[in-house]
ZAROZA-499432 format. One record per residue (C-alpha): residue number from 1; x, y, z; chain. Coordinates in pm, whole numbers. Example, Ala and Ser with C-alpha at 12.3 -4.5 7.8 and 13.67 -1.06 7.14 Angstrom:
<atoms>
{n: 1	c1: 1230	c2: -450	c3: 780	chain: A} .
{n: 2	c1: 1367	c2: -106	c3: 714	chain: A} .
</atoms>
This chain:
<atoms>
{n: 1	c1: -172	c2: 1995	c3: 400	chain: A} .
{n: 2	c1: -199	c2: 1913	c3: 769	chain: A} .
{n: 3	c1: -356	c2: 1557	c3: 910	chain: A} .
{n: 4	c1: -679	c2: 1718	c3: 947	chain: A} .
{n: 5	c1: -741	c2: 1686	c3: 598	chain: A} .
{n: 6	c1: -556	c2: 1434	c3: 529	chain: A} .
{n: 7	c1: -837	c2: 1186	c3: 710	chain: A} .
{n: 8	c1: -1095	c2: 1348	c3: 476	chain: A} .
{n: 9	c1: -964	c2: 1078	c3: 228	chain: A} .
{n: 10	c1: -1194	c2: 812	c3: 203	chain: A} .
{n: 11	c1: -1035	c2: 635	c3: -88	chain: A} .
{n: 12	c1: -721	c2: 596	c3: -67	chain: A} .
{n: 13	c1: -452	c2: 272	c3: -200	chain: A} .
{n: 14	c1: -168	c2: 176	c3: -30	chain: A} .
{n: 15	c1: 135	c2: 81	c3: -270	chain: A} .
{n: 16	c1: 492	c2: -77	c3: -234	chain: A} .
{n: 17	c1: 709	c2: -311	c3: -294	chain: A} .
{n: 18	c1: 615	c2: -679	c3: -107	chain: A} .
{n: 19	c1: 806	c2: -645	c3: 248	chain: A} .
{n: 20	c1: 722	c2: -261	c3: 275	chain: A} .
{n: 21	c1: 493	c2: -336	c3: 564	chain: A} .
{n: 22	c1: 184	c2: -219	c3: 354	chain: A} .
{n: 23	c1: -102	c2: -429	c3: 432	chain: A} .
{n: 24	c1: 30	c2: -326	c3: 801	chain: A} .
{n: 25	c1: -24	c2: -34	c3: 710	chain: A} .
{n: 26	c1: -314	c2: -30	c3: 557	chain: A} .
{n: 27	c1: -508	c2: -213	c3: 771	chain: A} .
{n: 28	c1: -374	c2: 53	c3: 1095	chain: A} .
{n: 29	c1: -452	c2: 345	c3: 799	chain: A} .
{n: 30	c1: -832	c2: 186	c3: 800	chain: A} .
{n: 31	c1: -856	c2: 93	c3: 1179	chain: A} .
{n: 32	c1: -759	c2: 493	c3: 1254	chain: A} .
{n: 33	c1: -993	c2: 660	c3: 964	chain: A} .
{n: 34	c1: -1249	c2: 433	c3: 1034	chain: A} .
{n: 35	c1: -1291	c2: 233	c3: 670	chain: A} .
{n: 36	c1: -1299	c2: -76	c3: 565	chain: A} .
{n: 37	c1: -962	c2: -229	c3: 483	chain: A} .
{n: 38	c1: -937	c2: -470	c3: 146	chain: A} .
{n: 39	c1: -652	c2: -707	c3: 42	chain: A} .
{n: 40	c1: -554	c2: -704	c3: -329	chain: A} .
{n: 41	c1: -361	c2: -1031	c3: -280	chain: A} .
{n: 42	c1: -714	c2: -1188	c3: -136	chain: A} .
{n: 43	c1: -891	c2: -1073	c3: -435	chain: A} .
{n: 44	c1: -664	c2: -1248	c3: -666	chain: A} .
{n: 45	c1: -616	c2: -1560	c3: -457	chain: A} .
{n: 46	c1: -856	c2: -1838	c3: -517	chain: A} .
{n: 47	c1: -860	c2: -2163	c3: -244	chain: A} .
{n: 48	c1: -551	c2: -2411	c3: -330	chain: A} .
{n: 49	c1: -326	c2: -2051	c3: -484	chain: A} .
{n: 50	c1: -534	c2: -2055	c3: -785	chain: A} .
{n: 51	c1: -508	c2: -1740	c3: -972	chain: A} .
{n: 52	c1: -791	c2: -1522	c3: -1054	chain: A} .
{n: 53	c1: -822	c2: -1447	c3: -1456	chain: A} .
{n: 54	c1: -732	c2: -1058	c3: -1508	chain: A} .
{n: 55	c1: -1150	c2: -993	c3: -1592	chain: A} .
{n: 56	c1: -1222	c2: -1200	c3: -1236	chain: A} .
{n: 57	c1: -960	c2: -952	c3: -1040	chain: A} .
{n: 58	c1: -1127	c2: -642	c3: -1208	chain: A} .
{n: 59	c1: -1480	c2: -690	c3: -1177	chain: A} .
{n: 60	c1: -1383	c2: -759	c3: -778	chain: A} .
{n: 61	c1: -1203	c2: -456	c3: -771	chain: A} .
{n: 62	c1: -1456	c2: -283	c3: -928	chain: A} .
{n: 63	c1: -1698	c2: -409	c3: -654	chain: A} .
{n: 64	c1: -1452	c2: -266	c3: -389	chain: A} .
{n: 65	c1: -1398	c2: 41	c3: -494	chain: A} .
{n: 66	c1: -1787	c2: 158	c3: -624	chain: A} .
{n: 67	c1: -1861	c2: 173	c3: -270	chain: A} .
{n: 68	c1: -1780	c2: 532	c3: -105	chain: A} .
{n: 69	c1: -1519	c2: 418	c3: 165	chain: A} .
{n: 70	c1: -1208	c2: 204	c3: 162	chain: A} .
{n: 71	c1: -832	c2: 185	c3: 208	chain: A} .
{n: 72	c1: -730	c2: -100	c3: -64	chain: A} .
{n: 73	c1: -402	c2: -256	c3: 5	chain: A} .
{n: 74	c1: -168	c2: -379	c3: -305	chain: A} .
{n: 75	c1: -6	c2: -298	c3: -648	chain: A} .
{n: 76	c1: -174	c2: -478	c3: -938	chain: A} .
{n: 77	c1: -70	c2: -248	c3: -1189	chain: A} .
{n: 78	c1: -274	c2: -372	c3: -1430	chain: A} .
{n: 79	c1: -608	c2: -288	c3: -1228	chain: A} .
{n: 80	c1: -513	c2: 66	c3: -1211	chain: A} .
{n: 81	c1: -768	c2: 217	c3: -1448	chain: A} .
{n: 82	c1: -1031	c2: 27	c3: -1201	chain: A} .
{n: 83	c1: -810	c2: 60	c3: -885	chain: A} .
{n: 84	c1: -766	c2: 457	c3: -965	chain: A} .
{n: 85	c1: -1092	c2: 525	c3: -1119	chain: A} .
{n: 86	c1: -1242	c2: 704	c3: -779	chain: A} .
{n: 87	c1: -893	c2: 674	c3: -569	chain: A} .
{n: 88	c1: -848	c2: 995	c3: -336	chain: A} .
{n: 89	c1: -491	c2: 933	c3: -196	chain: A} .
{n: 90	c1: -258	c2: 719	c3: -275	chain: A} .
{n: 91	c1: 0	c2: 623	c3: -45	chain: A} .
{n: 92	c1: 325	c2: 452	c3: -142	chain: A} .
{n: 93	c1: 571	c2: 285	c3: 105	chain: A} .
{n: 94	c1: 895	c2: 341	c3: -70	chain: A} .
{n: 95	c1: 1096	c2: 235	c3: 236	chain: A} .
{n: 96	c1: 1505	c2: 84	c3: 199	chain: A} .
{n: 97	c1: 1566	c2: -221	c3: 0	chain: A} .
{n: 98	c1: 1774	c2: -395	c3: 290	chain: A} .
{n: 99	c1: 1500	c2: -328	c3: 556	chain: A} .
{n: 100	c1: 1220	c2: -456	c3: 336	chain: A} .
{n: 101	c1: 1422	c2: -790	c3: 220	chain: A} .
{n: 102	c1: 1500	c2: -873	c3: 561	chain: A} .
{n: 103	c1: 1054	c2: -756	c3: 636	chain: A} .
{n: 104	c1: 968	c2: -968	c3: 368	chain: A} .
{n: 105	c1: 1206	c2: -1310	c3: 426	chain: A} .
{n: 106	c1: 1110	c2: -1294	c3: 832	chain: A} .
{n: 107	c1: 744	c2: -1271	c3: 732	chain: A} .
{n: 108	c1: 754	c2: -1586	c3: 510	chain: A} .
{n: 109	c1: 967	c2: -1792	c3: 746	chain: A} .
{n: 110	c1: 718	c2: -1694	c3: 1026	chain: A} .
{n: 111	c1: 438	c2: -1807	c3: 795	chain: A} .
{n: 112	c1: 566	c2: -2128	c3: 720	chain: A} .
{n: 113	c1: 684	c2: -2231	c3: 995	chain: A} .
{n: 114	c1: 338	c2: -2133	c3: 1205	chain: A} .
{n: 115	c1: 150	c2: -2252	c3: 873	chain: A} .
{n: 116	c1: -82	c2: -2016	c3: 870	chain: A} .
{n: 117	c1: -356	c2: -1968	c3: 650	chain: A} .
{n: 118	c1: -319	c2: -1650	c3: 476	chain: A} .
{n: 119	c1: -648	c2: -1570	c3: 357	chain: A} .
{n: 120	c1: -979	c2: -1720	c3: 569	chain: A} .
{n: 121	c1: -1134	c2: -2001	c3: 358	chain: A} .
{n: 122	c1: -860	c2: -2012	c3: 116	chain: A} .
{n: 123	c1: -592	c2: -2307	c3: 261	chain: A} .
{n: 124	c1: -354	c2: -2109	c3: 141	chain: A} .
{n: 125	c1: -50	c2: -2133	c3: 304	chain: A} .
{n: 126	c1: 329	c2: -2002	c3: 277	chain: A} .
{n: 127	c1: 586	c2: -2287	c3: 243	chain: A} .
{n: 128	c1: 1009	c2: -2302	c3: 291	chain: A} .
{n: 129	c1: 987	c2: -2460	c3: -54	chain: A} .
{n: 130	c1: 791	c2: -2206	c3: -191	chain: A} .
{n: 131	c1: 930	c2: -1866	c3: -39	chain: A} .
{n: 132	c1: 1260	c2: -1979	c3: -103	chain: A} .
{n: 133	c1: 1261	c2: -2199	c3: -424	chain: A} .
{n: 134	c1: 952	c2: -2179	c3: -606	chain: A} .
{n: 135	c1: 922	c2: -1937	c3: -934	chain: A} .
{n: 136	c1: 672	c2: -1724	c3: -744	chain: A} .
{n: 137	c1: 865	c2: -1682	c3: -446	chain: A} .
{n: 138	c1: 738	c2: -1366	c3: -266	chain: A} .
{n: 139	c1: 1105	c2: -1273	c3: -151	chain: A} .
{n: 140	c1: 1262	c2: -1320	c3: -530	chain: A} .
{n: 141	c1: 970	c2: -1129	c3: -632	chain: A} .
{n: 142	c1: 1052	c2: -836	c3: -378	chain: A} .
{n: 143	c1: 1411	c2: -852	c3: -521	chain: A} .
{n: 144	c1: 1354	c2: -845	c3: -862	chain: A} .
{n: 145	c1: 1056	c2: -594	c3: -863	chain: A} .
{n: 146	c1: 1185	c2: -311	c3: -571	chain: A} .
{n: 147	c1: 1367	c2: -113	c3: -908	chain: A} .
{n: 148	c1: 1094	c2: -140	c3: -1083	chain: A} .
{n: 149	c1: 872	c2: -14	c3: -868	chain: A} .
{n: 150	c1: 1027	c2: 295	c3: -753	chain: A} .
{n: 151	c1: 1103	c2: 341	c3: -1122	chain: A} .
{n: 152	c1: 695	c2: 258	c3: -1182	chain: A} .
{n: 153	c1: 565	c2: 518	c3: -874	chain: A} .
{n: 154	c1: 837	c2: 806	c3: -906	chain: A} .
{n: 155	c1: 699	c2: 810	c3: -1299	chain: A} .
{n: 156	c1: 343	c2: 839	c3: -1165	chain: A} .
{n: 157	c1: 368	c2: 1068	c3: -914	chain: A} .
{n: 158	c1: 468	c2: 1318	c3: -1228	chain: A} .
{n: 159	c1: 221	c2: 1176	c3: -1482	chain: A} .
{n: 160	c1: -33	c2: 1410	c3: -1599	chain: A} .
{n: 161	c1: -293	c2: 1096	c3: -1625	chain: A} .
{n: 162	c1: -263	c2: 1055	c3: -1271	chain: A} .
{n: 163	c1: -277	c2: 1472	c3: -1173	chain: A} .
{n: 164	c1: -616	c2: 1416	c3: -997	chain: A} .
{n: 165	c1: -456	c2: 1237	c3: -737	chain: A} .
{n: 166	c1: -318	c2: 1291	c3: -418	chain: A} .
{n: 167	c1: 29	c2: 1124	c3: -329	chain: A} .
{n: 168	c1: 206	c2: 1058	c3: -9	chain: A} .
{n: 169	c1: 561	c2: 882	c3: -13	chain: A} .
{n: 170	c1: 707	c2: 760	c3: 290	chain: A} .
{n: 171	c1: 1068	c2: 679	c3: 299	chain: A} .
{n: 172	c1: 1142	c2: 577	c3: 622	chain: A} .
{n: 173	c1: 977	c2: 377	c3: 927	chain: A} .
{n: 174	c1: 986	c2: 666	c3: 1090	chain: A} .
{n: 175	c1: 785	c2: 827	c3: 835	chain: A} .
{n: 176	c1: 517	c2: 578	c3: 871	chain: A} .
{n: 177	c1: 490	c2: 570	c3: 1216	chain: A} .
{n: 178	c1: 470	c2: 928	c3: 1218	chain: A} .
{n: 179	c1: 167	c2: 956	c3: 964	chain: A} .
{n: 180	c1: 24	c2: 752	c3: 1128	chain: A} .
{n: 181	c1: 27	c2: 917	c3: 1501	chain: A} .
{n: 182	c1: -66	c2: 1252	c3: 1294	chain: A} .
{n: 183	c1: -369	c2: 1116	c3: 1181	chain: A} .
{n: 184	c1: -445	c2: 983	c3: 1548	chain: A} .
{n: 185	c1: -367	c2: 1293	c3: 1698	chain: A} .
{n: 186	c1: -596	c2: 1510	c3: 1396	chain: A} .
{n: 187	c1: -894	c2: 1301	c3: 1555	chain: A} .
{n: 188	c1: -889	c2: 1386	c3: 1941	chain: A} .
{n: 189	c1: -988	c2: 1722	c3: 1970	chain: A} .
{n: 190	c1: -784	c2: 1989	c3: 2098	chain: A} .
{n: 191	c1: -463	c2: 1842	c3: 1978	chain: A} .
{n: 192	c1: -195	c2: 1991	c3: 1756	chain: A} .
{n: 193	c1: -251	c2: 1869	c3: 1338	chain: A} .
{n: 194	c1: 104	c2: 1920	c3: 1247	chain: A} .
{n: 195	c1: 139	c2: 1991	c3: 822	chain: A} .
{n: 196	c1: 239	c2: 1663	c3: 654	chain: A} .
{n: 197	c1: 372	c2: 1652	c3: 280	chain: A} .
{n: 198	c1: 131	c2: 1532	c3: 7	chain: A} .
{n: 199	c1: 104	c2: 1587	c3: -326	chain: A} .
{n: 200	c1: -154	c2: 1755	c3: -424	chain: A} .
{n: 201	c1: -243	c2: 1734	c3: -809	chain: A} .
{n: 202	c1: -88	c2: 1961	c3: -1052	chain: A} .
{n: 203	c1: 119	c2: 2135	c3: -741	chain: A} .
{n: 204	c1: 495	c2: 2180	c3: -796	chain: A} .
{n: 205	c1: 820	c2: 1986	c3: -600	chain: A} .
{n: 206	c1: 963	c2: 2006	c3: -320	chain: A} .
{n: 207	c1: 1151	c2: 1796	c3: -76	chain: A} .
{n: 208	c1: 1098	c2: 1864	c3: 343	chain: A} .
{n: 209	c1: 1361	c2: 1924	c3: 555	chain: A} .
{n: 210	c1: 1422	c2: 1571	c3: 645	chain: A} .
{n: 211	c1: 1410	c2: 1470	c3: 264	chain: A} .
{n: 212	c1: 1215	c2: 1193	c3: 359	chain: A} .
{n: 213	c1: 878	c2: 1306	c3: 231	chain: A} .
{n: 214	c1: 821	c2: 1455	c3: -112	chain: A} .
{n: 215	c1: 552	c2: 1750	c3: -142	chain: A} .
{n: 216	c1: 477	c2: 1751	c3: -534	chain: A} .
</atoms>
């Protein structure tokens, strides 16, 4: 598949571990395909971090993803019948666990130090206290779930449930700055769409030449 038709997608979820870089991503995915971008983490998160009930984060998703474009950003595994139900392409960050702890602890220092409010109209805000020593730390929660997740998405990518879906893995930074330069190059015309690896449903394995990218 070449970038061309990869930005015929126009419902695709962005996956990974927290400290990937995917709601980067996802929101430069969006800006370059032209869709709206959505925040799984801002659907869940009421004002004052209180949570929404698992029947309050599923009817929102549900409201995101009836409409015919978007590029959702998050995990939320169990949304995934609602998440999935009209997902195109999914796209899962699976970059290095040392380059995503070090993403992830920068990013909440930087946010509580600069107290920033994470979601408009929420007062939410990071904390020291809480991204180092609370029990929902975000950076013990990128340590403890990064197995789990590649464990979670490599068993997907094979499922038979999830066969009417497209997959692309990126394993590098390089990776993800170069999807996303293909897809900006795919949209001026007269350029070159070089192939990028996806899989498609029900096609069979391979790796590329760089074994960064898996073609399933």
């Amino acid at each position: 598949m070449d970038f061309e038709q990869l930005r015929r997608f126009e419902r695709i979820n962005v996956v990974g571990t927290s400290g990937s870089g995917k709601s980067t991503f996802a929101r430069e995915l969006a800006e370059v395909l032209r869709l709206p971008c959505y925040e799984m983490d801002q659907l869940f998160w009421k004002p004052g971090w209180q949570e929404s009930s698992d029947d309050e984060l599923c009817r929102k998703v549900r409201e995101v993803t009836s409409q015919p474009q978007w590029v959702l950003d998050g995990n939320y595994t169990r949304t995934t019948p609602d998440k999935w139900k009209h997902v195109q392409l999914v796209v899962w960050l699976d970059l290095p666990f040392v380059p995503t702890l070090y993403r992830v602890t920068k990013r909440a220092v930087h946010r509580s130090l600069t107290r920033q409010e994470l979601w408009p109209g929420t007062g939410n805000r990071e904390s020291l206290v809480k991204a180092f020593l609370s029990k929902d730390s975000v950076i013990w929660w990128a340590i403890t779930s990064y197995r789990s997740n590649r464990r979670k998405y490599s068993a997907i990518m094979t499922s038979p449930e999830f066969s009417h879906i497209h997959f692309v893995r990126l394993r590098s930074q390089r990776t993800v700055a170069s999807c996303l330069e293909g897809l900006r190059r795919a949209g001026v015309p007269g350029q070159n769409s070089p192939k990028f690896n996806v899989q498609s449903p029900r096609s069979g394995r391979k790796r590329t030449e760089d074994g960064e990218s898996l073609n399933l």
